[in-house]
Backbone as a chain_set.jsonl record, in Angstrom:
{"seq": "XXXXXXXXXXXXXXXXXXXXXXXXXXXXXXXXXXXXXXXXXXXXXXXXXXXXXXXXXXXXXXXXXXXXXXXXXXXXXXXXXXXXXXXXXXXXXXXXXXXXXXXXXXXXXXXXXXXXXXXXXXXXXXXX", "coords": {"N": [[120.073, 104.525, 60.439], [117.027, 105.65, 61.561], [113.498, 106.315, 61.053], [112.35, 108.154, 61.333], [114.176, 110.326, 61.219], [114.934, 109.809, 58.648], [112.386, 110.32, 57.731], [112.676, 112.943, 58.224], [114.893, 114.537, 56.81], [114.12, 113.683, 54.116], [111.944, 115.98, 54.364], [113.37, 118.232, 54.564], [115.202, 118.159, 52.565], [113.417, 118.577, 50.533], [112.181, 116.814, 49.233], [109.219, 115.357, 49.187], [107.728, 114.631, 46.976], [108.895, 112.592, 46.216], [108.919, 110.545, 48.551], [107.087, 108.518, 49.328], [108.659, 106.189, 47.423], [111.555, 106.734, 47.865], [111.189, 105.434, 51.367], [110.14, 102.985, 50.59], [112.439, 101.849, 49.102], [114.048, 102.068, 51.588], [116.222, 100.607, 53.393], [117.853, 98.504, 56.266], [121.307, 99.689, 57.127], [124.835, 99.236, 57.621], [127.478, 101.787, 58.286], [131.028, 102.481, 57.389], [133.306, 103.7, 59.264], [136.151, 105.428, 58.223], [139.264, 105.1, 60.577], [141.728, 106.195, 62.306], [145.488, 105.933, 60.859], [147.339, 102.605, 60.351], [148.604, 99.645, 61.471], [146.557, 99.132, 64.088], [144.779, 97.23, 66.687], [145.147, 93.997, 67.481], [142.132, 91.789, 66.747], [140.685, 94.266, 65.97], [138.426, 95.725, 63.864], [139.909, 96.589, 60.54], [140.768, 98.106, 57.647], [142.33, 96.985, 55.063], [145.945, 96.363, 55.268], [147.503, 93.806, 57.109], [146.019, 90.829, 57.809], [143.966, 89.371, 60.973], [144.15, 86.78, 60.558], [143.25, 83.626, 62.472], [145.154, 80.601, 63.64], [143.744, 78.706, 62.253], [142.347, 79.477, 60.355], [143.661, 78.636, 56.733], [145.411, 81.198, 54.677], [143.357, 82.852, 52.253], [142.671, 81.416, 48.856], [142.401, 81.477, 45.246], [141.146, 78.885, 43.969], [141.049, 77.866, 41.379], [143.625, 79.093, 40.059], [145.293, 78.71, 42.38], [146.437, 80.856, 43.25], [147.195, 83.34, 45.957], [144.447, 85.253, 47.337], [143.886, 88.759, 47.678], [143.77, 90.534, 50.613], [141.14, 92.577, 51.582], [139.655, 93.742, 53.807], [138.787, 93.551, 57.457], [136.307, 92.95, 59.974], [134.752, 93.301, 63.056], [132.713, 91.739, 64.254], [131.358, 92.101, 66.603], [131.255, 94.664, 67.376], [129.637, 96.268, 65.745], [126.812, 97.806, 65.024], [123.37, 96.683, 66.533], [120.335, 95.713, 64.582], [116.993, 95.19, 63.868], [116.141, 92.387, 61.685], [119.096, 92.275, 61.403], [121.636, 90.064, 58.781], [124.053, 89.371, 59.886], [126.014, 87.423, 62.395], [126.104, 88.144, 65.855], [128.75, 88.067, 66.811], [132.552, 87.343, 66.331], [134.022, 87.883, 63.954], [134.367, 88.94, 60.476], [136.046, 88.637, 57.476], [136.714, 89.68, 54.406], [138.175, 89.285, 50.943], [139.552, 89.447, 47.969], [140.129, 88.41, 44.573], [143.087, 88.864, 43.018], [143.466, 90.485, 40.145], [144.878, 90.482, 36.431], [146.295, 92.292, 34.251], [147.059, 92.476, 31.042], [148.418, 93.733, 28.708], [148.497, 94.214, 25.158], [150.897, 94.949, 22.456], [150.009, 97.366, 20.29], [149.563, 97.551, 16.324], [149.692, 100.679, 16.305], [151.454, 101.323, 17.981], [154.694, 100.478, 17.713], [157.022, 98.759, 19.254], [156.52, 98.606, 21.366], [155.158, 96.995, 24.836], [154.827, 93.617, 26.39], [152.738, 94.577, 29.46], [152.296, 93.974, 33.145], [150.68, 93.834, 36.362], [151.086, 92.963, 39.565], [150.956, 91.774, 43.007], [152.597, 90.455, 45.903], [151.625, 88.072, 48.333], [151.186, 89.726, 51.648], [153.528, 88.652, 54.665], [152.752, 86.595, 56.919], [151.309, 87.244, 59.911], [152.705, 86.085, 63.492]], "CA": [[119.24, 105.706, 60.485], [115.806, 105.077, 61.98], [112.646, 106.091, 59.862], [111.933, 109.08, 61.799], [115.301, 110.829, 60.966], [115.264, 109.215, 56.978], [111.727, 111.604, 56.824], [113.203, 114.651, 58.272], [116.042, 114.485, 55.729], [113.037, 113.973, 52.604], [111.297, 117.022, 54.066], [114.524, 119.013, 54.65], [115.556, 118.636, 50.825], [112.275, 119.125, 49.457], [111.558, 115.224, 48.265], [107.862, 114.764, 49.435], [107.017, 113.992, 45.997], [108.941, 110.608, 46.081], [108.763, 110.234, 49.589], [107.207, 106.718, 48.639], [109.997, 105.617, 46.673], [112.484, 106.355, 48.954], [110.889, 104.755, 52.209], [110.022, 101.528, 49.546], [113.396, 101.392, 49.113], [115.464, 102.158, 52.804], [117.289, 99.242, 54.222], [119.066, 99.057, 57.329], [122.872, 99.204, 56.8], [125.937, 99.832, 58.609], [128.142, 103.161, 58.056], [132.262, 102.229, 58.016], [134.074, 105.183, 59.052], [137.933, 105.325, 58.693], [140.048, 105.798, 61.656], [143.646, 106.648, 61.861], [145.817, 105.258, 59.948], [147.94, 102.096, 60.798], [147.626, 98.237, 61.533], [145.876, 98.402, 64.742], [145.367, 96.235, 67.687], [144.671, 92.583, 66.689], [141.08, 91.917, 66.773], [140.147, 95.207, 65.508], [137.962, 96.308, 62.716], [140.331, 97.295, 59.676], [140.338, 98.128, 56.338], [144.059, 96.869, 54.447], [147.003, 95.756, 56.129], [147.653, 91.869, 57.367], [144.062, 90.286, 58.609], [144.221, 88.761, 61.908], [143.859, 84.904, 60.922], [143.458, 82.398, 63.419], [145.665, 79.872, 63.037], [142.846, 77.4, 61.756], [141.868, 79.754, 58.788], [144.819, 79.303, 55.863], [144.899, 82.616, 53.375], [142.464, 82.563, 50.8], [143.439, 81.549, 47.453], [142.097, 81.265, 44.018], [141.632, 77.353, 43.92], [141.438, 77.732, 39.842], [145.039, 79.599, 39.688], [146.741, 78.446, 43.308], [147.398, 82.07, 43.95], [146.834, 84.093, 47.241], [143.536, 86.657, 47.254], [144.504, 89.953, 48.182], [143.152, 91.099, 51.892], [140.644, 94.142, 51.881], [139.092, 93.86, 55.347], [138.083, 92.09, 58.609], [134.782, 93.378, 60.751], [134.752, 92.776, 64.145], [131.267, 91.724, 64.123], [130.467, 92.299, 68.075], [131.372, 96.014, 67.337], [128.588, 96.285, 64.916], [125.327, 97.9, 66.118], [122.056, 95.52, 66.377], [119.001, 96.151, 64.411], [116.067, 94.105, 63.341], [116.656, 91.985, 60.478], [120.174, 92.345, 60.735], [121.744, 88.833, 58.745], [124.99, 89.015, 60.897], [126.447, 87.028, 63.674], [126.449, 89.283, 67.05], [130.375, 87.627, 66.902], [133.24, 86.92, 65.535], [135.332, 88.302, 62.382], [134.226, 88.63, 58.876], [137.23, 88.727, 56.209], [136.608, 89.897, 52.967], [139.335, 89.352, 49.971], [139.221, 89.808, 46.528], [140.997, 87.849, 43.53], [143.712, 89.863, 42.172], [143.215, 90.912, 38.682], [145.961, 90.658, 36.198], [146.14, 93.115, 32.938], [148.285, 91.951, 29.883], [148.1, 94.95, 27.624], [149.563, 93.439, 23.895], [151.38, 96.086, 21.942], [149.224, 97.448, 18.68], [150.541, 98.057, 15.071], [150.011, 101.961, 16.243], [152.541, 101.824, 18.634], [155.761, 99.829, 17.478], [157.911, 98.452, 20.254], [155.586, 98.491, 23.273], [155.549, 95.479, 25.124], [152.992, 93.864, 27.307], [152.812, 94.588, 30.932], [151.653, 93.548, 34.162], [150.92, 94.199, 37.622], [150.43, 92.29, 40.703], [151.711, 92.21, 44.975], [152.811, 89.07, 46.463], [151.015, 88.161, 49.812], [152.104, 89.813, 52.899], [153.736, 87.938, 55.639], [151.621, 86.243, 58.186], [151.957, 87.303, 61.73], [152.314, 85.266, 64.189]], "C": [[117.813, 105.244, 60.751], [114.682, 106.382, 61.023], [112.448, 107.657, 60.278], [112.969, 110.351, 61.022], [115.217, 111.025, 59.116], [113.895, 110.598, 56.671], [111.948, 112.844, 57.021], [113.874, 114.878, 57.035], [115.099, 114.97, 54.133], [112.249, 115.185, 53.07], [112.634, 118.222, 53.64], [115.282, 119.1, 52.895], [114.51, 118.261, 49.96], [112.265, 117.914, 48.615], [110.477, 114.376, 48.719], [107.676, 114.357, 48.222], [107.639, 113.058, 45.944], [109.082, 110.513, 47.527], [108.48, 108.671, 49.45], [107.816, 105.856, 48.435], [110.995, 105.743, 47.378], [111.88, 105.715, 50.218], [110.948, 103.963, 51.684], [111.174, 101.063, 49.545], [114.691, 101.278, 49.979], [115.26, 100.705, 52.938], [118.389, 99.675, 55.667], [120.645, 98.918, 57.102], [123.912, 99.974, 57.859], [126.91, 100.517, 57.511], [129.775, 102.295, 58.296], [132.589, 103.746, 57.955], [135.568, 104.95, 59.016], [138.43, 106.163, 60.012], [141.369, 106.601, 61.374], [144.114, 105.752, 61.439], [146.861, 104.654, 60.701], [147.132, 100.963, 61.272], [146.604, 98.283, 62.905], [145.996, 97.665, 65.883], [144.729, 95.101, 67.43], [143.361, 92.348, 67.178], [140.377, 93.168, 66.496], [139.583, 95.025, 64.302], [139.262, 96.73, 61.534], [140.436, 97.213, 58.261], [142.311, 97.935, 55.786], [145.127, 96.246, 55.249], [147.076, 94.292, 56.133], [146.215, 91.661, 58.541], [145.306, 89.469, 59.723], [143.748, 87.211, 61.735], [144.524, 83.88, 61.709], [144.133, 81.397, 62.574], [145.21, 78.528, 62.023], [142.199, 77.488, 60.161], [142.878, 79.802, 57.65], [144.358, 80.971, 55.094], [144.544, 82.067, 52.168], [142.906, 82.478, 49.7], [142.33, 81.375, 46.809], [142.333, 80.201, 44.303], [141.298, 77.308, 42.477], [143.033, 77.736, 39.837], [145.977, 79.355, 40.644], [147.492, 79.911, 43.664], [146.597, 82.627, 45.173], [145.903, 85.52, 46.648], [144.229, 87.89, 48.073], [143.132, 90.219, 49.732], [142.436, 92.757, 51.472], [140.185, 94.536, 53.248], [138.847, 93.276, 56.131], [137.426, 93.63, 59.368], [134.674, 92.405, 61.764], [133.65, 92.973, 64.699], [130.7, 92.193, 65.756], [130.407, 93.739, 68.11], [130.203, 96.814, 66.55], [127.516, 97.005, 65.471], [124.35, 97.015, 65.765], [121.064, 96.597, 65.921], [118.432, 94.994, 64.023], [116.37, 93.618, 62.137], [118.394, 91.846, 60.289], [121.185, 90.102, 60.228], [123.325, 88.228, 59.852], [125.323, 88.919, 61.852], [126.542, 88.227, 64.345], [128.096, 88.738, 66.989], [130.958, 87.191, 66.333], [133.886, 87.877, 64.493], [134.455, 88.455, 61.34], [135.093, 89.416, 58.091], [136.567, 88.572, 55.087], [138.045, 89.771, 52.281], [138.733, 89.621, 49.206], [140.461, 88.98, 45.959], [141.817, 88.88, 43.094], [143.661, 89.868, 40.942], [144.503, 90.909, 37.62], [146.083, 91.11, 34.778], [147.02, 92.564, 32.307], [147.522, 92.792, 29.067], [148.987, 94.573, 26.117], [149.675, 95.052, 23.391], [150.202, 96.277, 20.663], [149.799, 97.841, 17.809], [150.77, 99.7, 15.298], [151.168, 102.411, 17.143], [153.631, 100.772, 18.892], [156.907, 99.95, 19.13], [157.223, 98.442, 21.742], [155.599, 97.207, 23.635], [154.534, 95.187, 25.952], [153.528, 94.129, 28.72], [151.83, 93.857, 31.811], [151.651, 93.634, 35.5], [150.889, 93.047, 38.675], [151.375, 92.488, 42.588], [151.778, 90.975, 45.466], [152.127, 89.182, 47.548], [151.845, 88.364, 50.992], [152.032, 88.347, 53.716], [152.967, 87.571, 56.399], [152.337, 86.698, 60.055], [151.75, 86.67, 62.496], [151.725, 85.897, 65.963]], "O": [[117.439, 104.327, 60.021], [115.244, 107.276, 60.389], [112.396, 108.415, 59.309], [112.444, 111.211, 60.315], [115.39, 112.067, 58.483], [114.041, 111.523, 55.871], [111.586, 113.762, 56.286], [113.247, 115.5, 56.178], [115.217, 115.942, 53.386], [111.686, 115.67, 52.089], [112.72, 118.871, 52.598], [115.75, 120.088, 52.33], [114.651, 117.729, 48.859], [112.334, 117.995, 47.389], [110.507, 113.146, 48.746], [107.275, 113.201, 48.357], [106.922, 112.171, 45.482], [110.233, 110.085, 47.441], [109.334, 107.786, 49.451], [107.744, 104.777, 49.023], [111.522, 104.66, 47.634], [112.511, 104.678, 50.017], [112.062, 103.495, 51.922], [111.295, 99.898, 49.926], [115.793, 100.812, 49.686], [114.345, 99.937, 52.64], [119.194, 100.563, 55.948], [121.063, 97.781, 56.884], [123.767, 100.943, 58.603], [127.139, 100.133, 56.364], [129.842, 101.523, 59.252], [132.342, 104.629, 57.133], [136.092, 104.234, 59.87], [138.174, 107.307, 60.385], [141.784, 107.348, 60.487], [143.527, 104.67, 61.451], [147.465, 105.325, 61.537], [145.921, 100.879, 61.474], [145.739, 97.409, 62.857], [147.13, 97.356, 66.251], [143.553, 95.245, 67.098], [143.301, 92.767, 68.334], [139.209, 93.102, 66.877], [140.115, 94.202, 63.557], [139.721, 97.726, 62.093], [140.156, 96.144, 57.718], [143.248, 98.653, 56.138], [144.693, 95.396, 56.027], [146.705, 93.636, 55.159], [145.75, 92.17, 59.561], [146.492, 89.147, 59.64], [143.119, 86.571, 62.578], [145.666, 83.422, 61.728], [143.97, 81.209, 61.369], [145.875, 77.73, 61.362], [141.824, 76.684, 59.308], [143.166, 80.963, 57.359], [143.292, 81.586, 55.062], [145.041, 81.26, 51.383], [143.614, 83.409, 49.316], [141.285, 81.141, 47.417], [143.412, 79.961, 44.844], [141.241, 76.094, 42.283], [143.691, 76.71, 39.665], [147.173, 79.534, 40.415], [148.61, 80.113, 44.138], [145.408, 82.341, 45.315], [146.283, 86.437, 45.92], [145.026, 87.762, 49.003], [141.912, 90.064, 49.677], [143.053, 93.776, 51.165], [140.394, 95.663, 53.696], [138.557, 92.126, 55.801], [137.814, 94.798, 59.352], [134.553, 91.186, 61.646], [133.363, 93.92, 65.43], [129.552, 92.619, 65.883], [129.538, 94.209, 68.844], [129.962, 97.985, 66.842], [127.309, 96.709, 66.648], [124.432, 96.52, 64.641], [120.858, 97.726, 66.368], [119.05, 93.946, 63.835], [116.922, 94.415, 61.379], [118.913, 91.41, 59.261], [121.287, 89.188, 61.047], [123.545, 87.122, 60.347], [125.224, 89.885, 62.609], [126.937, 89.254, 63.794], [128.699, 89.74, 67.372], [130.438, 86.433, 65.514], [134.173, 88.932, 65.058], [133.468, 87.757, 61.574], [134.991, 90.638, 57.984], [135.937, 87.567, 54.758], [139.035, 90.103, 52.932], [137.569, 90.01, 49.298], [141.522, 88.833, 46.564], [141.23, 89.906, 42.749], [143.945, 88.731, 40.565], [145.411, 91.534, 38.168], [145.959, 90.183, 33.977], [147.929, 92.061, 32.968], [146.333, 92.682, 28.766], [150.209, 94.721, 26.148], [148.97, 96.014, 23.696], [149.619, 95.298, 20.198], [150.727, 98.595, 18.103], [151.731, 100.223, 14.733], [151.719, 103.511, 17.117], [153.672, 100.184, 19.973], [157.328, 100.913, 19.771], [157.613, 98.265, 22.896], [155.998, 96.321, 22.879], [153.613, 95.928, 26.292], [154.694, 93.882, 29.026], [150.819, 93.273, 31.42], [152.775, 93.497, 35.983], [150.5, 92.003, 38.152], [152.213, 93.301, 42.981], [150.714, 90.36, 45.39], [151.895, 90.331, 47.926], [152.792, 87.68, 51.38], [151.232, 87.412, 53.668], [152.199, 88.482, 56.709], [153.273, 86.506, 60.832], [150.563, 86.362, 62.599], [151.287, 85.096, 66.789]]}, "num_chains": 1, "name": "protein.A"}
């Protein structure tokens, strides 16, 4: 959103009095929008599914626990728009994961016979 636009918006809902404070604090950032749903064509932008790793990158693990991070996204950085300041490559990929989390709920004296549980998702298949 360029600066011009950001003060229409603060007149348009009546926030001249921090006007200040918000300009002080814009940043440029990029918008994801969801598309339709489904994996995609390889090198795309997407959010879930099986990432497109080159054969050079293994899948991310936990090197404490030896287990596989769960995939949230890859950003197909040339798709990106350019602004000033921005810190990312005009190219390339960027894969995000996340550690999977793992709950163990112990039973309590208020509720006799419960047991503990736990969740988790093995790592999808790799495509070749």
């Amino acid at each position: 959103m360029d600066l011009e636009r950001l003060e229409g918006l603060i007149r348009d809902h009546g926030l001249e009095a921090h006007r200040e404070a918000i300009l002080a604090t814009a940043r440029p950032a990029i918008l994801l929008r969801l598309g339709e749903a489904g994996q995609g064509m390889a090198g795309e932008s997407r959010i879930g599914g099986i990432p497109d790793l080159p054969d050079s990158l293994p899948w991310p693990t936990d090197p404490r626990l030896g287990r596989n991070l769960t995939f949230l996204l890859q950003i197909d950085l040339a798709a990106l728009p350019a602004f000033p300041g921005n810190p990312l490559p005009g190219e390339g990929m960027l894969y995000l994961s996340r550690m999977r989390t793992w709950t163990i709920r112990s039973s309590s004296s208020s509720t006799p016979g419960a047991s503990p549980c736990g969740h988790g998702r093995r790592r999808p298949a790799r495509r070749s």
